[in-house]
N, C-alpha and C positions, 0 to 999 in steps of 0.2 A: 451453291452459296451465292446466286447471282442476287438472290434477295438480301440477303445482308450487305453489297456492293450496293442494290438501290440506297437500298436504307442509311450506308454509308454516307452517300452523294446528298441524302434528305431532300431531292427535288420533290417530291410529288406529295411527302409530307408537309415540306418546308409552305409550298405554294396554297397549302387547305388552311395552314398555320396564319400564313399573311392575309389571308385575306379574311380570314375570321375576324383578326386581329384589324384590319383597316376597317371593318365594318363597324365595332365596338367602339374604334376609337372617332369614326365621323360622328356615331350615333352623339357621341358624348358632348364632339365641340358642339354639333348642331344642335343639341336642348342648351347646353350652354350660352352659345350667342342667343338662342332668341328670349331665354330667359323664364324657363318654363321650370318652375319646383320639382326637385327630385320627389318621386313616390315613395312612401313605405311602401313595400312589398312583402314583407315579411308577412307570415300565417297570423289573424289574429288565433285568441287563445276561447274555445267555445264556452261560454258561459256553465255555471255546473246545472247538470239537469239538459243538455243540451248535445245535442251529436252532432260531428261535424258536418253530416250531410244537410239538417234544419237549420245553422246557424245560421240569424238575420244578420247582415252586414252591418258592421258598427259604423255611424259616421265620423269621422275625423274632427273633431275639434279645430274652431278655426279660433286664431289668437284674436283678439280682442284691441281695439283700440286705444290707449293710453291717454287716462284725465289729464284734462289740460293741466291738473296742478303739478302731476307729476312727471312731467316734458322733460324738462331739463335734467331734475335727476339721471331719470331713463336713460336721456342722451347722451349722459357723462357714462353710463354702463356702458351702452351701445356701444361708443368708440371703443372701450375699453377690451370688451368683448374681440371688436373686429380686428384692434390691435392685435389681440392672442390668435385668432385664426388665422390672418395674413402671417402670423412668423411661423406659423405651426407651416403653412401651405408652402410656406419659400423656403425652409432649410428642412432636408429630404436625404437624411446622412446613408440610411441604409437603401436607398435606391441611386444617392453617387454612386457608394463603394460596387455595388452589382453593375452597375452600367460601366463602371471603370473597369473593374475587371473579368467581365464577361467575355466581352471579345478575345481576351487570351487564355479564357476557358475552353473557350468555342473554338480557336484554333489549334490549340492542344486535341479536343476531341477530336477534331477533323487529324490531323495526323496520327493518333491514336485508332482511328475507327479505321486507315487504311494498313496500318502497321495490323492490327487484329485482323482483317481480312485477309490478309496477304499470311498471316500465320495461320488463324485455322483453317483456308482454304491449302495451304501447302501442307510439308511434312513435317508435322510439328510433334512436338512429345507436351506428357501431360503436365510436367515442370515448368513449359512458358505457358500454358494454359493456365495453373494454377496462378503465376506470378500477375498474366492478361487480367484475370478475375481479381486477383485482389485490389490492382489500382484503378479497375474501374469499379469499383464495390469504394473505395475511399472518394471516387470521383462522384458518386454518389451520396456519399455523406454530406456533403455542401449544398449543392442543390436544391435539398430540402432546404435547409436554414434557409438560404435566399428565397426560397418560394413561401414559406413562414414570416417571414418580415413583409415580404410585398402583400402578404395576406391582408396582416396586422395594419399595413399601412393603407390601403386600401380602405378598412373598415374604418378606420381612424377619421378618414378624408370625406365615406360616406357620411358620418356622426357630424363632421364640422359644417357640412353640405346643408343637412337637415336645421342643425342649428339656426343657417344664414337663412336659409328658405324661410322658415320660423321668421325670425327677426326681422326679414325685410317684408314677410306681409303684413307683420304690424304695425309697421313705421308706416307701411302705402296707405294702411285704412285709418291711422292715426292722421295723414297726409291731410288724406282724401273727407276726414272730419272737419280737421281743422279750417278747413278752406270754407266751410261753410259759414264758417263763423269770423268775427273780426278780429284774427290774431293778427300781430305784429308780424313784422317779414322777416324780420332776421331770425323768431322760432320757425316759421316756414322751411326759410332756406336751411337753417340748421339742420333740420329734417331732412331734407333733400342731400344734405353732402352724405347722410348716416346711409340715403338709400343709393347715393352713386356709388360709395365705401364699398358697401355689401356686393352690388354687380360687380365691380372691378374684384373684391375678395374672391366671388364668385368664378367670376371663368380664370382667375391664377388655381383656384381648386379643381374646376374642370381640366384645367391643363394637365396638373398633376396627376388626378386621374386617370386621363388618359396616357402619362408618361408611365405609372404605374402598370395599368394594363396590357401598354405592348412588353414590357418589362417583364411582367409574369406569362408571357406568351413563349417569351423568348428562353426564357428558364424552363417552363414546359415542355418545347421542342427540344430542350440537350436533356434534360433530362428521361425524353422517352428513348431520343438515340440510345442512351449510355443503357436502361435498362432492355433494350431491345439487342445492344451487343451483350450485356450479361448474358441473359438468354440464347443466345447463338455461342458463345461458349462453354455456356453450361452443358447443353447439346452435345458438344463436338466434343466435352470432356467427357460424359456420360459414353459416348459412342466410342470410345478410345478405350475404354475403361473395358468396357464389353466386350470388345475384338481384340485384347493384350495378346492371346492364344492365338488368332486370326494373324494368317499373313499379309502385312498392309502393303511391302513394296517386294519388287523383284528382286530375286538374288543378285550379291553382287555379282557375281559373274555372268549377270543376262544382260542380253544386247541391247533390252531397253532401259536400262538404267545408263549405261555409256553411249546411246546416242542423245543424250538431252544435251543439248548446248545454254550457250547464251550465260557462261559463269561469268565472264566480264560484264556484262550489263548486269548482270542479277547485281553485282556486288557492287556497280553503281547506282544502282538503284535503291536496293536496303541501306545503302550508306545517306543516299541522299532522302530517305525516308523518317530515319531515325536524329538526322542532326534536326531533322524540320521540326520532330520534337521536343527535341532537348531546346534546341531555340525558343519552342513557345513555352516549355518546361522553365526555361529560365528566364524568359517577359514576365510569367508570371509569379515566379519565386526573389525576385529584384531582394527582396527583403530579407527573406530566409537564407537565402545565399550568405548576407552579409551578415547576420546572428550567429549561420554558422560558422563563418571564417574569425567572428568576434569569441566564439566560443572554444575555439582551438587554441587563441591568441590569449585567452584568459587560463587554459588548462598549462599551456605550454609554459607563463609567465609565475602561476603559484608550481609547477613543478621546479623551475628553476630558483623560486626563493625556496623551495622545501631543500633542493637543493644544499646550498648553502646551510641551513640550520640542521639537516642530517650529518654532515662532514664530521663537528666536533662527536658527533654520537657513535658513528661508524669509528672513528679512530680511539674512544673509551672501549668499547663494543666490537671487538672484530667479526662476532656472532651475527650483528645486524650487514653485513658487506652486502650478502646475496638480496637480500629483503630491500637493499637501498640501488637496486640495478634500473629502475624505473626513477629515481633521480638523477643519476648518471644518464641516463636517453632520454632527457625530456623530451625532445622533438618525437620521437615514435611514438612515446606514449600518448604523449596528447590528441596525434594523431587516432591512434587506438579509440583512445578515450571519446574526440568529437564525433567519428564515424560510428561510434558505439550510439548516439543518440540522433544519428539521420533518418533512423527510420521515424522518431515523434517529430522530429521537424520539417521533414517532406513526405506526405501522407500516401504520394507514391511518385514513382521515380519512371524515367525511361529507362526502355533495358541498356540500354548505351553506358546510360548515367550507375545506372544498377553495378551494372561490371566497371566502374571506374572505380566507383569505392569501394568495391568487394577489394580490388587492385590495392589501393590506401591501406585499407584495413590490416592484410592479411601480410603483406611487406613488412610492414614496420614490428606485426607481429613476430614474424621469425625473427626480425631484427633482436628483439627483446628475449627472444625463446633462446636462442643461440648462445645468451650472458644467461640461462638457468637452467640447460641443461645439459645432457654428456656430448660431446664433440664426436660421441660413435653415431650420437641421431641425427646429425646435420642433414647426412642423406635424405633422409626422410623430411625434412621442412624441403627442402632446395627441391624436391621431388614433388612437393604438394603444389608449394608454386606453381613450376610448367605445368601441371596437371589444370592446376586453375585458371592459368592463362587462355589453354588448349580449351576449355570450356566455355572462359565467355565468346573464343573469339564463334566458338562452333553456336554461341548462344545469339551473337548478333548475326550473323549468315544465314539464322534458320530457314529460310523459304529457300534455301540452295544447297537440297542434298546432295547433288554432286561433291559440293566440295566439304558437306559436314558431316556424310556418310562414311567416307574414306578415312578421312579424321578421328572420327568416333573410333574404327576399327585398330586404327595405330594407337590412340591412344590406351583401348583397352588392352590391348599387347603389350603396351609397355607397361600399364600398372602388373598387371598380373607378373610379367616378369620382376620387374624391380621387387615387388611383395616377398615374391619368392627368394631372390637374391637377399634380402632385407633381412629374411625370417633366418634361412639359413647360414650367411657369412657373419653375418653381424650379434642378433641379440641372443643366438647359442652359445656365444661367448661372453657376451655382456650382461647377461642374468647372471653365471654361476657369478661373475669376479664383483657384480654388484654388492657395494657395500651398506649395511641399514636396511633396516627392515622399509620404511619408504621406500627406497629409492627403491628396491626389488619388486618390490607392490608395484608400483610405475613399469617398473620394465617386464614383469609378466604380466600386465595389462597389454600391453604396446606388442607381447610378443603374441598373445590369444587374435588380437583383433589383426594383426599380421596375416594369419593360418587362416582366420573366419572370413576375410574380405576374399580372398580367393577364388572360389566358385560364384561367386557373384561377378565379377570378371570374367570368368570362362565363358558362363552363361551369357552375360551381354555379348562376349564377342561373337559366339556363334550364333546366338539368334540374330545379332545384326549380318553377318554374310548370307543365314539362309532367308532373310526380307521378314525377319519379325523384329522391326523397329523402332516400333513404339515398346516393346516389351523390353528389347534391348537396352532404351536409354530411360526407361524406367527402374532397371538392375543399376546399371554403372552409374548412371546420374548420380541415384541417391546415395550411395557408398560411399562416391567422390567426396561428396557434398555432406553427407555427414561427418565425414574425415576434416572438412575445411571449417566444418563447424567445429568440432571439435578440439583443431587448434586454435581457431579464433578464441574461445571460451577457456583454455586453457591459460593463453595469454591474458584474456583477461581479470583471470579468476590469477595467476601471479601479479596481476598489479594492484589488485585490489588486497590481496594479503599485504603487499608492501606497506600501501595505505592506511591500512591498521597498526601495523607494526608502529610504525611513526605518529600515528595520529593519535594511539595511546602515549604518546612520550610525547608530545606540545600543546601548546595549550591550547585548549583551554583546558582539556582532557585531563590531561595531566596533572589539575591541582582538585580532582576529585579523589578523597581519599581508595575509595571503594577499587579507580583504577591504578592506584599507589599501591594498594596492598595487595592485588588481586589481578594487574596486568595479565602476567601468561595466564588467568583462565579466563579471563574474557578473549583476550586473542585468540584463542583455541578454539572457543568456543562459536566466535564471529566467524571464523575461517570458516569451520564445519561448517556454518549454515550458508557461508558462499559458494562451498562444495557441492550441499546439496539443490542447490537452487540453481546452479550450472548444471549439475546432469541432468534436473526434471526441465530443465531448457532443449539440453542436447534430445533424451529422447522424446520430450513433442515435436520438436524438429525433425530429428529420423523420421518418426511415425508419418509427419507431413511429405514428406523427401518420397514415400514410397505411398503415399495416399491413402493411407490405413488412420490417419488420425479423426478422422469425421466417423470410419466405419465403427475406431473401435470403441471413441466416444458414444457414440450411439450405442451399443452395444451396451457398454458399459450403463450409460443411463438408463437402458430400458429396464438392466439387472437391477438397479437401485432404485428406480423409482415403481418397482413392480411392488401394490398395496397388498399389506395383507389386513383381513380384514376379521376383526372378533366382534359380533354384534354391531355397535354402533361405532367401534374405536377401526381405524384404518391406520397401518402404519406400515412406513418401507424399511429400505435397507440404510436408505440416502438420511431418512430421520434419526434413525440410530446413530450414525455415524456422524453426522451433522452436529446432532445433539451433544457427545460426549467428545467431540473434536473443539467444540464452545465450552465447554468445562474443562475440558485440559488447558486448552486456553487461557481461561480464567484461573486458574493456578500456575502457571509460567506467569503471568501476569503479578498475580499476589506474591509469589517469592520475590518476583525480579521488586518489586515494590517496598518490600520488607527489607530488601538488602539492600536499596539502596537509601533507607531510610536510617536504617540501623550505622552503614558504615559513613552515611555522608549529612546527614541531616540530624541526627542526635547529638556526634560528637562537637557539632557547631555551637550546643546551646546547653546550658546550662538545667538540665531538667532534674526533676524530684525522683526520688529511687523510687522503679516502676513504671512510671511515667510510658516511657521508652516501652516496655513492653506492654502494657498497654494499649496504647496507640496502634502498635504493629498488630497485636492480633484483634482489634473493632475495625481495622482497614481490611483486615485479612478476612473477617466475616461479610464484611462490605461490602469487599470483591468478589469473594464467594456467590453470595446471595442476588448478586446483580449479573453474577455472569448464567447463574443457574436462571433467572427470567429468561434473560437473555438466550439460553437454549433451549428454554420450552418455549420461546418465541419462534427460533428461527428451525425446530424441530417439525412446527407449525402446529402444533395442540395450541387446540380451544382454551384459551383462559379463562372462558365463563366456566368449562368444567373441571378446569383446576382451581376456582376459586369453591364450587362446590366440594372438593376433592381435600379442601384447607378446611372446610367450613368440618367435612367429617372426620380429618384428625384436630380439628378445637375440641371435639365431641371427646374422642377418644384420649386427648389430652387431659381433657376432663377427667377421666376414668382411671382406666386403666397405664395412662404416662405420667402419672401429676407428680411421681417423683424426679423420673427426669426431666420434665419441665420445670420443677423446684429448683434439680441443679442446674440447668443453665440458664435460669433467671438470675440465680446466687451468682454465677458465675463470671455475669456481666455487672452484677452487684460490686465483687470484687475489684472489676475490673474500671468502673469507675468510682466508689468512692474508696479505694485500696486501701480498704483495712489490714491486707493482709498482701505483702506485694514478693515479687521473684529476690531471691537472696533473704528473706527475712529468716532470722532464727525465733523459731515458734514453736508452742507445748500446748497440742491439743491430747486431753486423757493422758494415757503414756507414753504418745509418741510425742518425742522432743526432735525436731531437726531443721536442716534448710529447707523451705520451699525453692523448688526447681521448677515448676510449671504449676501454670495454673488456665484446665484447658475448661473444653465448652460444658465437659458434665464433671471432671472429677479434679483433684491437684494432687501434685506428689509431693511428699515429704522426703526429706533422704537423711535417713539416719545417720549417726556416727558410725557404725558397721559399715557404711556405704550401703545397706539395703535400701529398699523404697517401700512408704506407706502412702498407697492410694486413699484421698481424701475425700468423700463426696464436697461438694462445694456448697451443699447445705448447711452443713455440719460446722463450715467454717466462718457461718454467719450466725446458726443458729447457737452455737453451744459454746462454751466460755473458752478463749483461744488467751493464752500467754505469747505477748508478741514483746520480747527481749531488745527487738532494733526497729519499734515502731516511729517512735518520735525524734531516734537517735540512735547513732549505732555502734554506742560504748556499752558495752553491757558489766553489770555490776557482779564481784565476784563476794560472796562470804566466809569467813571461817571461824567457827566458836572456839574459844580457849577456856581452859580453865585451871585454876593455880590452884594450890595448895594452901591453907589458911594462916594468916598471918604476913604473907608476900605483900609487898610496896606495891598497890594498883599504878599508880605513877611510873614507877620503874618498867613496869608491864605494859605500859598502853605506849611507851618510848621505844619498846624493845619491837615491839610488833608492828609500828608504823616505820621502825627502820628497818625491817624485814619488807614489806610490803612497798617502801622504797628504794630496794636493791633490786628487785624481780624488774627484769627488761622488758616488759608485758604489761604493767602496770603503768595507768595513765597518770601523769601530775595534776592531770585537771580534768572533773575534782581530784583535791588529794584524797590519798586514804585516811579513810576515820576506826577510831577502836571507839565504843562504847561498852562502857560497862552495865551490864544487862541485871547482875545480881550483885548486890554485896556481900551477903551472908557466906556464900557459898562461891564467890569472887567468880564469877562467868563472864566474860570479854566477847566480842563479836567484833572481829576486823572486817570492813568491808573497804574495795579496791574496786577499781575501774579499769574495763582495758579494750582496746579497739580492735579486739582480734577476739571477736564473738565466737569465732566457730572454735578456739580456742580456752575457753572460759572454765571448765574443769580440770583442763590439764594445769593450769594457774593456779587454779585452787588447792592441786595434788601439790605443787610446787612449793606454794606458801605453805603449806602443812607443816609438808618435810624441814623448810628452812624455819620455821619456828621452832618445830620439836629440836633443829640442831643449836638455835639461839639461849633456849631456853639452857639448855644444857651445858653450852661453854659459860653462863652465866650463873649459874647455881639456882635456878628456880625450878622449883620441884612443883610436879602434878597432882593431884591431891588422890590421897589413897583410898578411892569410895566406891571403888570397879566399875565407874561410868569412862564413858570414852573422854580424854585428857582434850582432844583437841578432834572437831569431826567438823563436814563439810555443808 
């Protein structure tokens, strides 16, 4: 590894660097001072008809002198001009921000590059390797940006360069004209300040330039160091990875493993390697620091007013106590909650720093685990702790297996014991007497993963005593570590339940009907899906923990992304699934959209019967249709031959589908000028009943049996439909009478309007009318009104009976002609 220590050091880099860099930037003052035009250098472009090895050199266009009449104008550009390039050349925002904080880039890698040396050249596991990689892979991500703006700015500065060069050789030959002739002095000298403007413009842009170009030298050099320690990690990771099976160090019981000395310097020396980090870690984080200390202070200050407007809830609610335990601990929670977003605000961390807030984190968590769950599992939080502690301390000592070798082996004795104490004194009792089906579930989880972590512990201990090392803390590491995930995630996956619970009960939440009527299954619902997005966290974390997560993703991709191929069509596994994971999509999408249109946005507004339904299903086709593009987009089919693929079912629409494409033209027919809408009582042929739906090819009718008649949606545009609650939704009831000859009509058409208004059914408005239909032969027709359409027979069975009973406590006789006396 002595070359990665060169490399570290960047002398012999650094020195081909500087002086590259001093060469570029003399060349630049020196054309600068003496005033000599930048070149295009650029390829010209070879005429057509022409290859680049015949092209004739094109000459350069030289500007032209300026008519005297147009002097002055010009000169009013001129400045105007030099004015925008002098501000352009003096404020230099993204080559401050680089120069300011470069140097604490640059110190951080130099501490970084000796902390990575000093691990991969020592006894390291693939755990700090992976964590090595990841913060110089972030340390990387910046770099570019910086070296992308210096680009930009660069070209920007050439373009301004060319400009001045430009301008001020026309003002010299416009100079050097005018003198020949008898111009006034003061256009002269005018002249003369546009061309000293432009020099002085001129070398504050050389300057820049050259501030620029040692600028991107300098970003160059860190950024080859940082991708040159990638690569020496990658290396040492790979190398690791391939001798797991390989014994990498002595047994402990060999005498070369306890003659190494020197643990008191090792531990002042990694101690004083790692603060030098975090010092330059936090020169350069000044800002992040205090966002984040702003963002604990903002969590911690809405937990304590959630606080407060929980209490009256919790004491209506004794149900809510457990769910509001993360208002009662504001302080840990918040805690929880800011360390939960460290990793988006510092893009990578010193391991020092690393194992402080793991510290933060995972404290406050049991703190909060301890108010929700049984008092038999204490053991087990109070046990992950030391466990974690005993890790980072073995995680900042790394380059001193003396003293993290021996550690490692006590540690893994103690888990394996505790496990086992765990497994058997404790949750053999605590399962049976567990009460709820949850809470059981919980606890033969707790007691599976007990009995499973087991031999992974045995194994790490003894291949660490016989000097398989790396394989050792490859086993225990990730076990531990999956275990500390998995309470961190637990803890936070209850705080986030709490947060629901409540945050459907205030507002603003709270005055959406949908969450009024509907709370427990949206909470349930929410929970689930922070369940499941906790565990596919926990196991890509496991998967990482034991370095299987790149192997099995690969793995996994190459099974999906393997084409199969039919003629000219290619398609994987990753398409299929792609595709109909964008259409399930797209219907979680459409329902979630319908319901909350239906329960929060219709009852707000006054809309026309159907309306509402409507609406709901052209959004629902809408969504449909845009999500279905949207999968043969991202499935990645050609849309030129899905448009050919549409053009051949237009054909076959044509043909062989024109009925159901009749009905679902009718059916959006329906659906905007609703002639015929959901609830309407309708008589198409024989079938009389409510419409219940009205879909993309057919409608249901539902009779009074309660049966269903499927309607084609043609039929109910094409063919004469009785719509009873079109324009209104009283429906008219009739009944014919007929008396006997010689009867008072008068007396009759008095008797049957008082019948027709005693029925509790019958509307006053309109009142009921009798008209008399026949004289001869005295025929009456009562008709009544009533707003209980689906009702409207049994009314008219009603009024029947109570006239035939009228009729008869009155003395009016039916006339004796063997036709029906009174029909419907």
């Amino acid at each position: 590894m002595t070359g990665f220590k060169d490399f570290g050091s960047g002398k012999a880099f650094s020195k081909k660097v500087k002086t590259s860099c001093f060469a570029l930037t003399l060349s630049a003052v020196v054309f600068g001072a003496i005033g000599v035009p930048a070149q295009n250098t650029a390829p010209s472009v070879p005429p057509a008809g022409q290859t680049p090895g015949n092209v004739a050199p094109v000459a350069a266009v030289s500007p032209t002198p300026i008519p005297y009449s147009d002097v002055i104008a010009q000169a009013e550009n001129a400045a105007s001009t030099l004015k925008e390039i002098a501000a352009s050349a003096s404020s230099d925002p993204a080559a401050d921000t680089i120069e300011r904080d470069l140097p604490a880039l640059t110190d951080e890698i130099n501490a970084r590059l000796v902390e990575t040396a000093q691990t991969v050249e020592g006894s390291t596991s693939l755990d700090n390797l992976r964590s090595f990689e990841a913060d110089w892979r972030t340390l990387t991500r910046k770099l570019p940006d910086w070296r992308n703006d210096l680009t930009a700015r660069a070209r920007k500065l050439e373009g301004d360069l060319r400009r001045l060069d430009e301008l001020s050789e026309k003002w010299q030959k416009t100079l050097a004209e005018l003198r020949t002739t008898e111009t006034p002095p003061e256009v002269q000298a005018r002249i003369e300040d546009i061309i000293a403007a432009a020099a002085e413009t001129r070398r504050s842009i050389v300057t820049g330039q050259s501030r620029v170009v040692a600028l991107q030298n300098r970003v160059a050099e860190q950024q080859t160091r940082v991708e040159e320690a990638l690569r020496t990690i990658a290396a040492r990771r790979d190398a690791l990875v391939g001798r797991l099976l390989v014994r990498d160090s002595p047994p402990i019981w060999g005498a070369d493993f306890w003659t190494r000395g020197g643990i008191r310097e090792g531990i002042r020396d990694s101690l004083r390697t790692q603060f030098e980090g975090l010092g330059a870690f936090a020169e350069r984080n000044k800002d992040k620091l205090i966002i984040h200390i702003l963002i604990f202070v903002a969590f911690a200050g809405l937990l304590f007013y959630l606080r407060r407007r929980a209490r009256p809830l919790v004491e209506a609610d004794p149900q809510l106590k457990q769910a509001a335990v993360i208002f009662y601990l504001p302080v840990p929670t918040a805690l929880v909650l800011a360390i939960f977003f460290s990793s988006w605000i510092y893009p990578q961390t010193p391991q020092i720093l690393g194992a402080l807030f793991g510290a933060i984190a995972l404290v406050p968590t049991v703190v909060i685990l301890r108010k929700l769950i049984e008092r038999s599992l204490y053991p087990l939080l109070y046990a992950l702790v030391a466990f974690y502690f005993i890790d980072q301390l073995r995680a900042i000592f790394e380059d001193l297996p003396m003293l993290t070798r021996p550690l490692f082996l006590l540690e893994m004795l103690a888990a394996f014991l505790f496990f086992w104490w765990f497994y058997r004194a404790r949750l053999s009792t605590i399962v049976e007497a567990a009460g709820g089906e949850k809470r059981g579930r919980v606890f033969r989880t707790i007691r599976t993963a007990a009995i499973v972590v087991l031999p992974f512990f045995a194994v790490a201990f003894l291949a660490n005593i016989f000097g398989y090392v790396n394989l050792a803390r490859l086993v225990g590491d990730a076990v531990l570590r999956s275990a500390y995930t998995a309470v961190f995630l637990y803890g936070a996956v209850r705080i986030v339940d709490g947060l629901i619970v409540f945050a459907l009960r205030f507002r603003p939440l709270n005055l959406l009907k949908m969450v009024q009527n509907y709370a427990p299954t949206i909470q349930e619902k929410l929970q689930k899906f922070t369940r499941f997005v906790a565990l596919a966290l926990w196991l890509l974390i496991t998967l990482e923990f034991f370095t299987l997560r790149a192997y099995f993703f690969g793995k996994a991709g190459e099974m999906l992304t393997a084409e199969l191929s039919l003629g000219s069509l290619s398609i994987s596994a990753a398409d299929v699934l792609l595709f109909f994971a964008v259409v399930w999509a797209a219907f979680l999408i459409s329902r979630f959209v319908r319901f909350a249109l239906e329960e929060d946005f219709y009852p707000r507004f006054e809309l026309a019967h159907g309306v509402s339904y409507a609406i709901s299903t052209i959004v629902n086709y809408v969504i449909l249709l845009v999500g279905f593009f949207f999968a043969v987009g991202a499935a990645g089919f050609d849309l030129t031959r899905f448009t050919v693929l549409v053009g051949a079912f237009g054909v076959g629409i044509g043909f062989g589908l024109q009925n159901i494409f009749n009905n679902f033209v009718s059916g959006l027919i329906l659906l905007f000028e609703r002639p015929v809408r959901i609830g309407d009582e309708i008589q198409i042929g024989e079938a009389s009943g409510t419409v219940r739906r009205i879909g993309i090819r057919a409608s249901r009718i539902r009779l009074w049996d309660n049966s269903e008649v499927i309607v084609p949606n043609s039929k109910l545009i094409s063919e004469n439909v009785k719509n009873w609650s079109f324009s209104a939704r009283k429906r008219g009831v009739e009944v014919r009478v007929s008396v006997a000859p010689g009867t008072d009509p008068e007396r009759v058409i008095a008797l049957l309007t008082e019948v027709a208004r005693a029925h509790p059914l019958v509307a006053d408005k309109p009142p009921p009318q009798v008209i008399l239909s026949e004289l001869a032969s005295l025929n009456f027709r009562l008709r009544a009104w009533t707003a209980k359409s689906d009702q409207a027979t049994r009314i008219a069975s009603d009024l029947a009976i109570a006239v035939n009973r009228k009729f008869a406590e009155n003395g009016i006789e039916f006339p004796d002609t063997g036709a029906a006396p009174v029909s419907l």
